[in-house]
C-alpha positions in Angstrom: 128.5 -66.0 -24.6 126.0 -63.5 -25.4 127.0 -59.9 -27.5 124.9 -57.1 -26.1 125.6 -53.9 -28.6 123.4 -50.3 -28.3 122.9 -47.3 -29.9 121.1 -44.6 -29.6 118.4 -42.2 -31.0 120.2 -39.0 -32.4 119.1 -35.4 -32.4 120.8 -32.7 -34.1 121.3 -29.4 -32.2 121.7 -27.6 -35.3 122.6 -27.7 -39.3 120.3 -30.3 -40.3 119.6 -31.0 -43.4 123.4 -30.5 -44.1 124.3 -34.0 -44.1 123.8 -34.6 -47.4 124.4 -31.2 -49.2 128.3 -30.3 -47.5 127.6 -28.2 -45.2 127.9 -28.7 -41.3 125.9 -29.6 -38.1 126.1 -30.5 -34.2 124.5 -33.7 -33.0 124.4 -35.8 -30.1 122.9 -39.2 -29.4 120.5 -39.6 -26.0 120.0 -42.5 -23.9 116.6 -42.0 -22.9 115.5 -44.8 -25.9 118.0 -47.5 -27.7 118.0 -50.1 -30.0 119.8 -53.5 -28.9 120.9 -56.1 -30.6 121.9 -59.5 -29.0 124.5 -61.9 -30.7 125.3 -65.7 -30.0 127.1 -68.5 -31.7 124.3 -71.1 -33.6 124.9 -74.2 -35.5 122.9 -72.0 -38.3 122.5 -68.2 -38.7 119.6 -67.4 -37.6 117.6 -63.9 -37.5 114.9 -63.7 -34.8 112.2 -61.8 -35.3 111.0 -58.7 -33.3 107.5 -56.9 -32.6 107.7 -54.7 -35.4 107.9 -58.3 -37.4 105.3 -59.8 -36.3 102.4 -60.8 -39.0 99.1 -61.3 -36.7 97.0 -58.7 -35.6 93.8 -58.2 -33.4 92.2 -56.3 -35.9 91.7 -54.3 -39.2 92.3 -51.4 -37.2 95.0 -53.0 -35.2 96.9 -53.3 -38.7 95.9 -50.3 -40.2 97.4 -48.4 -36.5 100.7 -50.5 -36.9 101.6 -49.9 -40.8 101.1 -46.5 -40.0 103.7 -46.3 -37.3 106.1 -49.0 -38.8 105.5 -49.5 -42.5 105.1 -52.4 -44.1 108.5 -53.7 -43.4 110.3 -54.6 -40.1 113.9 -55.1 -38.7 114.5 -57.7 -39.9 115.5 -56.3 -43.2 117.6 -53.8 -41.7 119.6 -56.6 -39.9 119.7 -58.9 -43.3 121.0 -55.7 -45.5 123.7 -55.0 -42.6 125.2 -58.5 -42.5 125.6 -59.0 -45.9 127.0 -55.2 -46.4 129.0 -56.1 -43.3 130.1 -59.3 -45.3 131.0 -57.5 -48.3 132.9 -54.6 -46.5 135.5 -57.8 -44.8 135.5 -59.2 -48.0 136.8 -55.9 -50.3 139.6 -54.9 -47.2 140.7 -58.8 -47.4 139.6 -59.5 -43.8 138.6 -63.0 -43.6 135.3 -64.0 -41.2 135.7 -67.3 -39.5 133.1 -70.1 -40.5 130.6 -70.1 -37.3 127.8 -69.1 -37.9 125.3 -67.3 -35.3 121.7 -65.8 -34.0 121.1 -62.0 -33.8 118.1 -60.6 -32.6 116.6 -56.9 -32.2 114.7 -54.9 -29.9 114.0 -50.9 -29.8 112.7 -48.7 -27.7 113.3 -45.6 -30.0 110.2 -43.8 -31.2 109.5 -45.0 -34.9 109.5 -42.1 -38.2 110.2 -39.4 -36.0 113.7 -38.0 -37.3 115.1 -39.8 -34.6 117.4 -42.1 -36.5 115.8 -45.1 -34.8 116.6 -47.5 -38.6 120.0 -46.9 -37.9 120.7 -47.5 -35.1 119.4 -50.9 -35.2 122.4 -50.9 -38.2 124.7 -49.2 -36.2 123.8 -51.8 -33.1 124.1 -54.6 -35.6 127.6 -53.9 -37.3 129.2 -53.5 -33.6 127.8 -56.8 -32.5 129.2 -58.2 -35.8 132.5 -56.9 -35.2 132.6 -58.1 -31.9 131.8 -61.9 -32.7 134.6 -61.5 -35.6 137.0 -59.4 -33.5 136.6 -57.0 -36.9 138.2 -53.3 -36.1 136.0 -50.2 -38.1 137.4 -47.0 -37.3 134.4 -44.6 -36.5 134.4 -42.3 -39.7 134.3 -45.8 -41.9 131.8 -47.2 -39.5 129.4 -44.3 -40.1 130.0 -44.7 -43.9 129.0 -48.3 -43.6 125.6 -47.9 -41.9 124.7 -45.0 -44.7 125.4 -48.2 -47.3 123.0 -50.4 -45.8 120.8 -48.2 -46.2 121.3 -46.3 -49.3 122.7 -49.0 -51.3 120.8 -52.1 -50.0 117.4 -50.8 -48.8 117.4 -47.6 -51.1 116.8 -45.0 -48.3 117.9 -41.6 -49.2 119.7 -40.6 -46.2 123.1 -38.5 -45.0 126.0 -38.9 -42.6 124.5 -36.8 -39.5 123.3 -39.5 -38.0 125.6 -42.4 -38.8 128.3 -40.3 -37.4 126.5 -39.1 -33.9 125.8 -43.0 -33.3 129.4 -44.1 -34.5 130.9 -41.6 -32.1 128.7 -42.0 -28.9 129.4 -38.6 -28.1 128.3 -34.8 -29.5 130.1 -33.7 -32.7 130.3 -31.0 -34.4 130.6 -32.3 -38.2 131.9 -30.5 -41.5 130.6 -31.9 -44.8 133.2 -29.9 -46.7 132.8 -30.7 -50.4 136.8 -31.2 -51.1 137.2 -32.9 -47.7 134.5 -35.4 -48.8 135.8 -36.0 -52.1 139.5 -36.6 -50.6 138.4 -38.4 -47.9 135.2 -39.7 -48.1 133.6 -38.4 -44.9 133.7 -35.2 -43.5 135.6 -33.7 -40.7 134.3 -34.5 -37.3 135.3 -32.9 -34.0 134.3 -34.5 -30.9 132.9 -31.6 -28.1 131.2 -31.4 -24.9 127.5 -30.0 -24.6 127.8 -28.2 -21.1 125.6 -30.0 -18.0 124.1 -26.2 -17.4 122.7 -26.4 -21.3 118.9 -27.1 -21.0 117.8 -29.0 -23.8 113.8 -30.6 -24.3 113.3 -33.0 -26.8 109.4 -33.7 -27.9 107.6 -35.4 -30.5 103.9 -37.3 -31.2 103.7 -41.0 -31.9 100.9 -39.8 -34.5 103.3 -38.0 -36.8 104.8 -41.3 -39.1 106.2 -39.7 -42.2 109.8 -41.0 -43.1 112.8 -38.9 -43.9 112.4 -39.4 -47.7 109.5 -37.5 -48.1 111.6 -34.1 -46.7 114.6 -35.6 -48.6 113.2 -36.6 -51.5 112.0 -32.7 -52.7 115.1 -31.2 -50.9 117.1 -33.5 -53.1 115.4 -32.4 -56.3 115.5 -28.5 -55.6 119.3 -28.9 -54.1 120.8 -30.6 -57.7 118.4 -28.7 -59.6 120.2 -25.5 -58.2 117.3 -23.3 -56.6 118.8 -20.6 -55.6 117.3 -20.1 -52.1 118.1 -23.8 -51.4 121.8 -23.4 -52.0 121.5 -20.4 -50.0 120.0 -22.1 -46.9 122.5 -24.2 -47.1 125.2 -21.8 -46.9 123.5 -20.2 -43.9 122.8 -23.7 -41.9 126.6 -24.2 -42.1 126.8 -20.1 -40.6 124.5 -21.4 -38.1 126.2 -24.5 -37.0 129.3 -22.1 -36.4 128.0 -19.5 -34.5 126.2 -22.4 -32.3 129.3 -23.8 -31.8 130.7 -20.4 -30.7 127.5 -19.5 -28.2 127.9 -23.2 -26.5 131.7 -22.3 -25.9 130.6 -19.0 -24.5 127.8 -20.2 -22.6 125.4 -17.4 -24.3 122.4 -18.9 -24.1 120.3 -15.9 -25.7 122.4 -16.4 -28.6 121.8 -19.7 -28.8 118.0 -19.9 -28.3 117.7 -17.7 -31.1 120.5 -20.1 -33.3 118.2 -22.8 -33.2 114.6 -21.0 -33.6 116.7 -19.3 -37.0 117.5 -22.9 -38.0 113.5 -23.7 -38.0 112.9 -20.6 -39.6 115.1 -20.9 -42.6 113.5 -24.5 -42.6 109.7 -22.7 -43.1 111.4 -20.7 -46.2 112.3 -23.4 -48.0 110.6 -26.9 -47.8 107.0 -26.6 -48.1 106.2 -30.3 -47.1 106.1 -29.0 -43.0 102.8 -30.7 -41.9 100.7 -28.9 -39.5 100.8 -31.4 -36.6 104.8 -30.6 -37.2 104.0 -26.8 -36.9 102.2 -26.8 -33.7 104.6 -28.3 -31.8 106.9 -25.5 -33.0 104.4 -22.7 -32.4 103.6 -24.3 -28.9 107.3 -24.8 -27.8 107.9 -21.0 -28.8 104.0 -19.9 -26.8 105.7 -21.1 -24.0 109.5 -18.8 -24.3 111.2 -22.2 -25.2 113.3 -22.7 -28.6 112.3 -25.1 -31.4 113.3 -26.7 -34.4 113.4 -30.5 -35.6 116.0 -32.9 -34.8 115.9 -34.5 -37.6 113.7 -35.0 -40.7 110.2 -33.7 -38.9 108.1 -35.9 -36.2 110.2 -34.3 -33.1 111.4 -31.5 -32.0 114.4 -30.0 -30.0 115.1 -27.0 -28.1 116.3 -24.9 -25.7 114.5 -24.0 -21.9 115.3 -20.9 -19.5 114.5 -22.7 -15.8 112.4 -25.6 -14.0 109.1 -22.9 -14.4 109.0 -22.7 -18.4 109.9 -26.5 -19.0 106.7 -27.1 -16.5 104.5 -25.0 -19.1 106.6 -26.0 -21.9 105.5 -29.8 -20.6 101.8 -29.2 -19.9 101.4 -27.3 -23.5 102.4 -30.1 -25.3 100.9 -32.1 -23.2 97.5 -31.0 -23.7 98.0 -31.7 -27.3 99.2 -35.5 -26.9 102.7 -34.3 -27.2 105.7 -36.0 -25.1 108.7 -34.7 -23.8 112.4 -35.4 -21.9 114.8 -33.8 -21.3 117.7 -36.2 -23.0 120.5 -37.9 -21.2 123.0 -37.4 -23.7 125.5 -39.7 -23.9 129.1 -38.9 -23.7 131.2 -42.3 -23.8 131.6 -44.4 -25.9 131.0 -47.5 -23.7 127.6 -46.9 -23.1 127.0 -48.7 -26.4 128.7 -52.1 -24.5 126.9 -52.1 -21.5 
């Protein structure tokens, strides 16, 4: 029998960067991409390689295009770190893995380096076919913990929850980094909530934008511990954000929210000075054309909010114009949709 596991790309609403610094955020995960991962029983564990892995090109340029959009490193390393983390995590809560062994195999169709979370959710993909072959229970909070060690601990990606917890839960959740929470707990407190069908959300982004979340991260990081004051305070007012967000999506107040999220980019501008200009354009051309803007995640793509059918039409040929792509995301609201 054959284990078919998704996930999905994630995009945060609002908050972000939080993740990492206790404060709070809203983020959902969209079925518009995924990453797969197929599972079998083998005489010998085996890891099959995907496009991203492949080693022979057409050309110079052909390689040159390809480490730019993928780096110099594949899934395959992302699937080797989560086994053995997924290994280690059985072996510390005395849950004893049966001796067959199997194949795994990835494929994703999830934009690459484009704050979309498409790393882990090959992870995420991974650890739920692994639990499935070993009948292995993870509650969500502890799965979303696990991902962020594959990544922080073996492949030394500086990274948060936000994401790890949007994919664990398959649905929108509104999450609260408290510091004392975390420390008690070891995760935050997520609630799970509905985004409303009327709520017109955009998603767009440029394949030609490949800078990874540890370039934003990494200075963020070093201003954040060093105690910048305008850093800590834009951390206290993305948690403010996330809050009032939460309160215009319950009250359906649209022109509160529009201007929620365009704040959330704003505050962004103040602080981290890495913003390229290819990043910035897609801001300034969402905004042109009466739509909302700011990043869903770490910079590459950007989310927002749309009046009608006649602005996303101009929104669309705008960004268009400048090789930009957009959808409008199929958020995903059950947790199922990861089994199917």
């Amino acid at each position: 029998m054959i284990i078919r596991t998704k996930a999905f790309p994630r995009a945060a609403l609002i908050g972000n960067p939080s993740d990492g610094y206790f404060g709070k955020t809203i983020a959902f995960v969209f079925s518009n991409y995924h990453a797969e991962v197929q599972l079998y029983e083998s005489p010998e564990l085996d890891l099959l390689p995907s496009l991203r892995d492949h080693s022979s090109f057409k050309s110079i340029d052909h390689l040159a295009e390809d480490v730019g959009l993928f780096g110099y490193y594949g899934g395959i390393r992302l699937l080797k770190a989560t086994i053995k983390k997924f290994h280690e995590y059985c072996q510390h809560n005395a849950i004893k893995l049966d001796d067959r062994n199997f194949t795994i195999r990835y494929q994703t169709t999830i934009p690459n380096r484009l704050g979309l979370a498409g790393s882990s959710a090959i992870i995420t993909a991974c650890i739920r076919a692994l639990k499935r072959f070993y009948n292995v229970k993870i509650a969500k909070p502890i799965l979303a913990n696990l991902v962020l060690a594959v990544e922080r601990e073996e492949l030394g990606i500086d990274a948060g929850l936000q994401d790890r917890v949007a994919q664990a839960y398959n649905i929108p959740v509104y999450m609260d980094f408290d510091r004392a929470h975390m420390n008690e707990y070891g995760y935050g407190s997520y609630k799970e909530m509905e985004l409303p069908e009327s709520l017109n959300l955009y998603i767009a982004f440029r394949t030609d934008l490949s800078e990874g979340s540890e370039i934003l991260h990494g200075h963020l990081r070093e201003n954040y511990e060093s105690g910048k004051t305008e850093v800590l305070a834009a951390m206290k007012e993305w948690a403010e954000l996330t809050d009032e967000v939460h309160k215009s999506i319950n009250g359906h107040d649209s022109e509160a929210l529009h201007k929620l999220i365009d704040r959330n980019y704003d505050l962004r501008e103040e602080v981290c000075f890495t913003i390229s200009p290819k990043n910035k354009l897609m801001v300034n051309l969402a905004r042109n054309a009466g739509a909302s803007a700011k990043f869903t995640g770490s910079g590459g793509a950007i989310i927002g909010t749309y009046e009608d059918e006649a602005m996303f039409e101009s929104l669309k040929n705008k960004l268009n114009a400048e090789d930009i792509q957009i959808i409008k995301p199929k958020i995903v609201t059950s947790l199922e949709e990861a089994f199917q």
